[in-house]
N, C-alpha and C positions, 0 to 999 in steps of 0.2 A: 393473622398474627400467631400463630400455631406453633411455627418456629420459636416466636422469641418465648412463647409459654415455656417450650422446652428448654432453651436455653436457662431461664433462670429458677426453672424446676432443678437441671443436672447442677447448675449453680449453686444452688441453694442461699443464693441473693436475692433478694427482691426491694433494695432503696436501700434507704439509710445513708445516702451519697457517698456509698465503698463504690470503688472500680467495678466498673461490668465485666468481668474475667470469663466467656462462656467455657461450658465444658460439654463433652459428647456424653450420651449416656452411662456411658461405663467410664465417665471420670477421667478422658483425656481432655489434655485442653485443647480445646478447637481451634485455636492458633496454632498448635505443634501442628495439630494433626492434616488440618490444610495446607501447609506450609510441608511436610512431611510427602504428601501424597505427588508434590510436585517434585521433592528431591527423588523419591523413587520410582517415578516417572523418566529423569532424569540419566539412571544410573542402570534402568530395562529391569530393574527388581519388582517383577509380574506381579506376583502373589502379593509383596506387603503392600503394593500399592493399588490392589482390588480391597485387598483390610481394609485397609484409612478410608478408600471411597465410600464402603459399604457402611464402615463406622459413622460415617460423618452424613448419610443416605438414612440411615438408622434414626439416626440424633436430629431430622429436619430439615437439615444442610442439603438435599439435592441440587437445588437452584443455586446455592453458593459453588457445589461442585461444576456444575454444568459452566457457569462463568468461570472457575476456573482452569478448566480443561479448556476452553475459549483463547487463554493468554497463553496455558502452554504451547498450545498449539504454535502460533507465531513465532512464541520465545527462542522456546527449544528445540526445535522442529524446524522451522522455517524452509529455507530454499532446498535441505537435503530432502523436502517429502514434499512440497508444496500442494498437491492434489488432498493429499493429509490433511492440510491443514484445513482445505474448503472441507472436505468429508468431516469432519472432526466438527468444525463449525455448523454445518448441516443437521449431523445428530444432535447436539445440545441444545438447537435454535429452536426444533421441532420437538424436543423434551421440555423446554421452559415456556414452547409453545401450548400443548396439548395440556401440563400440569396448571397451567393459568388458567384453560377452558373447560377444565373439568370440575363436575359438580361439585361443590364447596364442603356440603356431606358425606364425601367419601373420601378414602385417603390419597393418598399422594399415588400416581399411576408410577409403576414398578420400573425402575432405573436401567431398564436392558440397554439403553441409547446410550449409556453413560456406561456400563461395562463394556461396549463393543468400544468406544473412543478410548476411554482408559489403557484396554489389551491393544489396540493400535499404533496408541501413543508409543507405549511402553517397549514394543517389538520393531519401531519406526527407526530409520538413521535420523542422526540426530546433528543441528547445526544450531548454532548461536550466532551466527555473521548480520540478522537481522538487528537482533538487539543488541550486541558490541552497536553494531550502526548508530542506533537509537540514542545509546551511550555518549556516544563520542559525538553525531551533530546535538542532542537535546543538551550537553555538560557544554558543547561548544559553542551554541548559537548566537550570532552576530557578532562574532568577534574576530577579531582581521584576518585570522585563517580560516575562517569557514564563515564570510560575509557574506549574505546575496548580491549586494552590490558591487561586492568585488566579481562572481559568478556572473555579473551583465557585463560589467566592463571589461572580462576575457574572452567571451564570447558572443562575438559582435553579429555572428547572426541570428541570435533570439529576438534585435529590433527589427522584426520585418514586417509584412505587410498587416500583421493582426495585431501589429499593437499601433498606438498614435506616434511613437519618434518613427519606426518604422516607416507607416504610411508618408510624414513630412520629406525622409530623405528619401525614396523614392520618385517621390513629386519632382523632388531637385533634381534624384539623376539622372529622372526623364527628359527633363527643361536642355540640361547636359550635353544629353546624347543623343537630344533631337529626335527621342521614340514618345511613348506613350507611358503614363502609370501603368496599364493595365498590362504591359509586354515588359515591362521590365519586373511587375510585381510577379507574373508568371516566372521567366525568366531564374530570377534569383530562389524561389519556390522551387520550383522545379530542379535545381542545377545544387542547389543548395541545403535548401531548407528541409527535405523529405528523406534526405541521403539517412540508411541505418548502418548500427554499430552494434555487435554483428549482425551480420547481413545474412539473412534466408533464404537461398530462391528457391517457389516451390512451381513445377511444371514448365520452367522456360521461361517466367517473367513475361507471357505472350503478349500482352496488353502493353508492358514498358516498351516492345520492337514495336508496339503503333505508334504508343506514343511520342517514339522517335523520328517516325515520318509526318508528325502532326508538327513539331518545334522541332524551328532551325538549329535551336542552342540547347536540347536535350540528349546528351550520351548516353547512351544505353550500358555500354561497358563500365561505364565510371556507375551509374547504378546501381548493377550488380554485382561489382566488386563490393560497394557500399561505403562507409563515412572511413576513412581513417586521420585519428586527430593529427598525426604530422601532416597531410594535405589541406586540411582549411583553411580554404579560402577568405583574405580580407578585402579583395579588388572589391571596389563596387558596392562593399557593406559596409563602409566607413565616408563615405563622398561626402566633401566637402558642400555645404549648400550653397545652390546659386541663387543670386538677388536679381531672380525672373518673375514676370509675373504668371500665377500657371492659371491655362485655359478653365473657364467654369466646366466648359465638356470635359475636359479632359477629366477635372477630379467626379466627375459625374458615372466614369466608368471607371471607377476603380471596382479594384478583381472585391467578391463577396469573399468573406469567412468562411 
């Protein structure tokens, strides 16, 4: 409890049920200055934002720092550095790691993990696309423009062989089509369900040309072309159920997870 001593030492609080308002040793208040260290993070200003770190590294606050250099990282950072962000994540995990297992009688081990994130941050491109994101589904959750349930009932082939409606209308439109679950749950798998957006191929795709001599109904070129949303397909993901009865073997080999 080291910190909070400090705290309400630079405070110069201690009860009397006034507000807990902490402050860094030299009398900033430790909300600016956390709050500070992130805007000049923000804006690649180096120097005032090793200040605030060290100020607030000074004052107790490493582990406050370390979590939040944690958030910048995602916040502000996100997809323009991504490797950043693990790296970043890495030093402060292993700084609040090592400061937890060190002997209780000595002080705080020295924030070098926390100036190398900091000068990284701060020299890093910078994007906020993740949290606008966060913004807009967290402010918009379940409401008729960003429903999950609207997100199933557009795309009809997330029910497939790994959920339970899935598995049912296959049963059917095996019964149908006079195959099997287990050829048709490949099948729409295969033809389907694995297809990416955008598409990679790294060395030839060699294993997808077997796996096109393996299944009759596997195209290799529509593979690795990859998913494009005007082509999705709804044949065959939508089948109306037939009122068959399906063989005990049959559901016995259905394809595994």
């Amino acid at each position: 409890m080291e910190q909070f001593g400090l705290m309400a030492a630079a405070n110069g609080q201690g009860g009397g049920g006034a507000p807990f308002k902490p402050k860094t040793l030299s009398g900033v208040p430790y909300d600016e200055c956390i709050s500070g260290l992130q805007k000049m993070i923000r804006r690649g200003k180096e120097k005032e934002a090793l200040i605030l770190m060290q100020e607030l590294c000074s004052s107790g606050y490493p582990s406050a720092v370390a979590r939040r250099l944690m958030i910048i990282a995602p916040e502000d950072i996100g997809i323009a550095n991504p490797a950043l962000v693990a790296q970043v994540t890495t030093l402060c995990m292993g700084y609040l790691y090592l400061n937890e297992k060190r002997d209780k009688s000595r002080p705080q081990i020295e924030p070098i993990a926390l100036y190398m994130a900091t000068i990284l941050l701060c020299r890093s491109p910078k994007n906020r696309e993740t949290d606008n994101a966060q913004i807009v589904f967290g402010c918009g959750f379940n409401n008729d423009k960003y429903s999950a349930k609207k997100v199933l009932e557009d795309n009809p082939a997330i029910a497939d062989r790994h959920t339970d409606r899935g598995k049912q209308r296959l049963r059917n439109l095996s019964v149908a089509r006079g195959t099997t679950y287990e050829y048709e749950a490949w099948r729409e798998f295969l033809t389907e369900g694995t297809l990416l957006y955008p598409h990679e191929v790294e060395g030839g795709n060699i294993y997808a040309r077997e796996m096109e001599g393996m299944f009759d109904y596997f195209d290799f070129d529509r593979d690795a072309r990859g998913f494009d949303p005007a082509e999705e397909l709804s044949r065959g993901l939508i089948a109306e159920p037939v009122n068959q009865q399906i063989a005990p073997e049959e559901v016995k080999t259905e394809a595994k997870e």
